[in-house]
Structures are given as structure tokens and as C-alpha cells.
C-alpha positions in Angstrom: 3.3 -9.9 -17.3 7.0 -9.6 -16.1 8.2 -9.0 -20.0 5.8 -5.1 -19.4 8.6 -4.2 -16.9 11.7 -5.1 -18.6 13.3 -2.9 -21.6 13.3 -4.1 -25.0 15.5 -4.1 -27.9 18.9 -1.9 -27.6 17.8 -0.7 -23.6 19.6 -2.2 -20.7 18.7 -2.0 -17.1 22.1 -1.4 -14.8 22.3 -3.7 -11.9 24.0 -2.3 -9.6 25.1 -4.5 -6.5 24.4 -2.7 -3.3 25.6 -6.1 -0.5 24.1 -9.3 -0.8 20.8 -9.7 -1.7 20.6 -5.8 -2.5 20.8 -4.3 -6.1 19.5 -1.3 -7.6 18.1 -1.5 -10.9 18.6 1.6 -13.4 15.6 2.8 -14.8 13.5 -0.5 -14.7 10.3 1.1 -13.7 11.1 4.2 -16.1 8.6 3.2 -19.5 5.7 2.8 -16.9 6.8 5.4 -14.8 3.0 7.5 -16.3 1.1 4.8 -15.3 2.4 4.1 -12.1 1.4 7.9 -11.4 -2.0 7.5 -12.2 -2.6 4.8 -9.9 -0.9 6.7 -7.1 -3.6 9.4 -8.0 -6.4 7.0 -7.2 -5.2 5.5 -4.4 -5.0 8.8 -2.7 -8.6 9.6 -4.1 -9.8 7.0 -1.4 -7.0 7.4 0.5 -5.2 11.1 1.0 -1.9 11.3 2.0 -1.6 12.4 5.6 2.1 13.0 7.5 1.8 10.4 10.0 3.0 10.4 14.0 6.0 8.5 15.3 5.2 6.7 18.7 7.5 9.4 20.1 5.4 12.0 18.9 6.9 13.7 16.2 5.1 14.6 12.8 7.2 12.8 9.5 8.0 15.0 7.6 7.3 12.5 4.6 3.2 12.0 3.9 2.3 8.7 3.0 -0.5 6.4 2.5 -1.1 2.6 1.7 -2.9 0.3 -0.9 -2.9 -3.9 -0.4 -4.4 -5.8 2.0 -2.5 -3.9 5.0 -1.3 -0.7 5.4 1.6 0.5 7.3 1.0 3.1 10.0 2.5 5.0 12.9 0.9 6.7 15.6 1.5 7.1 19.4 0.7 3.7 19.9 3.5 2.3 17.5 4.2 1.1 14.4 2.0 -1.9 12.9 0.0 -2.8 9.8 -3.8 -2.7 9.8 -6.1 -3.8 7.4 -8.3 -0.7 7.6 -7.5 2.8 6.8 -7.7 4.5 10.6 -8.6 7.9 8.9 -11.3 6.7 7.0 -12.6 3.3 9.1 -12.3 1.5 5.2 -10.2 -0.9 3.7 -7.0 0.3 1.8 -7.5 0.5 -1.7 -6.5 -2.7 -3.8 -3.3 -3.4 -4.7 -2.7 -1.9 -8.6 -1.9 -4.9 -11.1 1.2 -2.4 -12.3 2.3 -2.4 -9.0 1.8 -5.8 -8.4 3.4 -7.1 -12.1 6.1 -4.2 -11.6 7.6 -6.4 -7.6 7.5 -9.6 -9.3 9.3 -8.5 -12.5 11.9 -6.7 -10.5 12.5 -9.6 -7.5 12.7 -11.6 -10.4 15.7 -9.4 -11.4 17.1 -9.3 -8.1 17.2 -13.1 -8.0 13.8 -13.2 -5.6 11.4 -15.3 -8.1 7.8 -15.8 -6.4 7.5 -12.9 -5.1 3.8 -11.6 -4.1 3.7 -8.5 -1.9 0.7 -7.5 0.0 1.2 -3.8 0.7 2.8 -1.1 -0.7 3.4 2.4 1.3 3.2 4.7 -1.0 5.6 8.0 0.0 5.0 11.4 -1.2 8.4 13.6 -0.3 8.6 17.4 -1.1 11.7 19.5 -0.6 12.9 19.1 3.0 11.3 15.9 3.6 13.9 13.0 4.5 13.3 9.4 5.9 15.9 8.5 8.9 17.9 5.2 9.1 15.7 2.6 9.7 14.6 -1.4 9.7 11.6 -3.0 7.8 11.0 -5.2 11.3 7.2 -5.0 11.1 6.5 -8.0 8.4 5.6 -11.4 9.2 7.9 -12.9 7.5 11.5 -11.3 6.8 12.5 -13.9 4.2 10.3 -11.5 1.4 12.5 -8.8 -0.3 11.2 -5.6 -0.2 10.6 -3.4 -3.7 11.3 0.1 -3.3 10.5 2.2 -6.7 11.2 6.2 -7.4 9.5 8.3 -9.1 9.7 12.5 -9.7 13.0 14.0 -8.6 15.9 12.5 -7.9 17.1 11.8 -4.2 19.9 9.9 -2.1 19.4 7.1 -0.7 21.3 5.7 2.5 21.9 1.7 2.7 23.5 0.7 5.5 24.0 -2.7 7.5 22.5 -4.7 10.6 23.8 -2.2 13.0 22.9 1.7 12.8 26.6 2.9 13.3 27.3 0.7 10.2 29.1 2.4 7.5 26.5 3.9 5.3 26.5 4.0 1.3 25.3 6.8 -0.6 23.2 5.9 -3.8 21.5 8.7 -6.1 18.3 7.7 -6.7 16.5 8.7 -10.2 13.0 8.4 -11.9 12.3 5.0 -12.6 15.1 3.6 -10.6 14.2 0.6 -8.6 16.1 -1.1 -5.1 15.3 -4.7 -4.2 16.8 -5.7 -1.0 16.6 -9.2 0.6 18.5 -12.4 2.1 21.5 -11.5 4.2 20.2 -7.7 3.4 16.7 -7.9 4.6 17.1 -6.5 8.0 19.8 -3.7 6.7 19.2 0.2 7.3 18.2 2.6 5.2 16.7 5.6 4.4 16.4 9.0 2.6 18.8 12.1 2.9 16.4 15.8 2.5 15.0 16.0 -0.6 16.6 19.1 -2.6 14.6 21.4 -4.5 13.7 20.7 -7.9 11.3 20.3 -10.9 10.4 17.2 -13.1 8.5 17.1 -15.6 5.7 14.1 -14.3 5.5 15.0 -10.3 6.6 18.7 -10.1 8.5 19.7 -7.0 7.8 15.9 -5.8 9.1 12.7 -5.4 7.2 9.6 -4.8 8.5 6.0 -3.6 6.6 3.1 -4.0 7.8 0.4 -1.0 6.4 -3.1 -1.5 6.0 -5.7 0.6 5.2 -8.9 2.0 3.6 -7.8 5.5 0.9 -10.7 6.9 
């Protein structure tokens, strides 16, 4: 299924090294981009999207929810995967195939073949929302890559390093744009700078970010 993901004919995806083991793709996810939307609607049919509580007690200012065998969550208790929505007491939805086809075909790209995720948090930003610096520490297994996909309007993204007083790069994310991060990457910081105000044509004032993973 890899071959739905990757252009065809005169197209070329960018790659666009970010450190070792990091790359963003240009516009890889772009030609599925309407039905990547559509599955986000579904999910959130059985599983709205709700702005979750950091252990310290702050509302995110991003609202998420989760599809996959776990779902990642944050409450006072701390951040953790569950297998269960907490909201709703029921499983997260399944896993789309387009998601699925869409983490192999771009780890594949990033030089991560075999790549299976088994969540995905699904992020739904509006203007003002921003993600802080941060790990992925709560997987399993850190030697997964993690998938990251944008969709809607555009936004900055921070990569960092190991350490949060790292020097920080700047990347301009765009619809369709994809960031695959792994190896000596894996544990690196990132995040999201506040989302700017803005209109596109297939989410509105919205962006949305796909984040897959290995988690169990």
C-alpha cells in the first residue's frame, strides 16, 4: 500500500534533514490529505476531542483525542497510555488503514522500514493553541520513530535536542507536510509555536496533527 503515499510521475517529495534520524518530508501526506480528514471526523464521532489536564493542573490549550490500541492521556495523575477512552469507559476507535499505510510509507522514507505504530494522538489546534517543548518518553520501546503529519493551516514547529536549553530549529510546517524522527533523534524536543490565525480551504481556522506511534 506504501506506493498510495508516495507522488507519482513529475511530483517530488523534499526531504529535508532536520539531525539524525529526523527529516521532514514536503507534502507526502498532501494527495490523501481529504481522506485523512474524514477519518479524523469519525474517530471524534466515538471519540470527541476534549482539552486535556497536565498533572500540574493546567488545561492544554490544544484538544486532542486518540485512535489505536492505546491512547495517550494527561490528567492530574500523569501522563500514560490506556487502552480505554476514560471519558467514555470504551476502547479507542481502530487505528484507520490510511493512517496506518500513510507511518509505514513515510518511515520507509525516513529510513525506518517495519514500522507498525499502535496509536496515534490526534491534535486539533485553533488560533492560540501551542504545544511546549517536550519528550515522547511514555512508549515502551524508544527504538520506534514517531510519525507526525499536518494538516489545515500552516504552523512552526520547534526541534530541538536531548537537553531543553538545546538550540532550537524553526521549521514551517504546511498541509500535507510530514516529520519522522528517530535513532539518535528519538528522545529530541519539540513542539509547536501559537498557531496564527488563518483560513484553509479543508479545516477552516484549524489545524490538525496526526502523531503516530509505537506505544505498548
Amino acid at each position: 500500500m506504501r506506493d498510495l503515499f508516495e507522488p507519482s510521475g513529475d511530483q517530488e517529495v523534499l526531504h529535508e534533514p532536520l539531525g539524525e534520524g529526523a527529516v521532514l518530508l514536503r507534502g507526502f501526506a498532501a494527495a490523501r490529505s481529504a481522506t485523512l480528514l474524514a477519518a479524523i471526523d469519525s474517530i471524534a464521532d466515538a471519540a470527541p476531542f476534549r482539552r486535556m489536564i497536565t498533572p500540574g493542573g493546567f488545561e492544554m490549550s490544544v484538544a486532542m483525542t486518540n485512535c489505536g490500541t492505546a491512547g495517550w492521556v494527561t490528567d492530574r495523575k500523569g501522563y500514560r497510555y490506556t487502552t480505554h477512552d476514560p471519558d467514555s469507559g470504551k476502547p479507542w476507535p481502530r487505528l484507520p488503514r490510511e493512517f496506518l499505510d500513510l507511518a509505514e510509507a513515510a518511515a520507509v522514507a525516513a529510513g525506518f522500514p517495519g514500522f507498525l505504530p499502535d496509536a496515534c494522538l490526534v491534535n486539533r489546534y485553533e488560533p492560540g493553541a501551542r504545544l511546549s517543548l517536550h519528550q515522547d518518553r511514555d512508549e515502551a520501546d524508544y527504538g520506534h520513530p514517531i510519525v507526525s503529519v499536518s494538516l489545515g493551516l500552516p504552523a512552526t514547529f520547534q526541534f530541538g535536542g536531548p537537553k531543553r536549553s538545546d538550540p532550537v530549529k524553526k521549521v514551517a510546517l504546511r498541509h500535507g507536510d510530514v516529520v519522522v524522527w528517530g535513532g539518535a533523534s528519538r528522545l529530541f524536543h519539540h513542539g509547536v509555536l501559537t498557531l496564527k490565525d488563518g483560513e484553509h480551504p479543508s479545516t477552516g481556522r484549524r489545524r490538525f496533527n496526526l502523531t503516530m506511534r509505537k506505544a505498548l
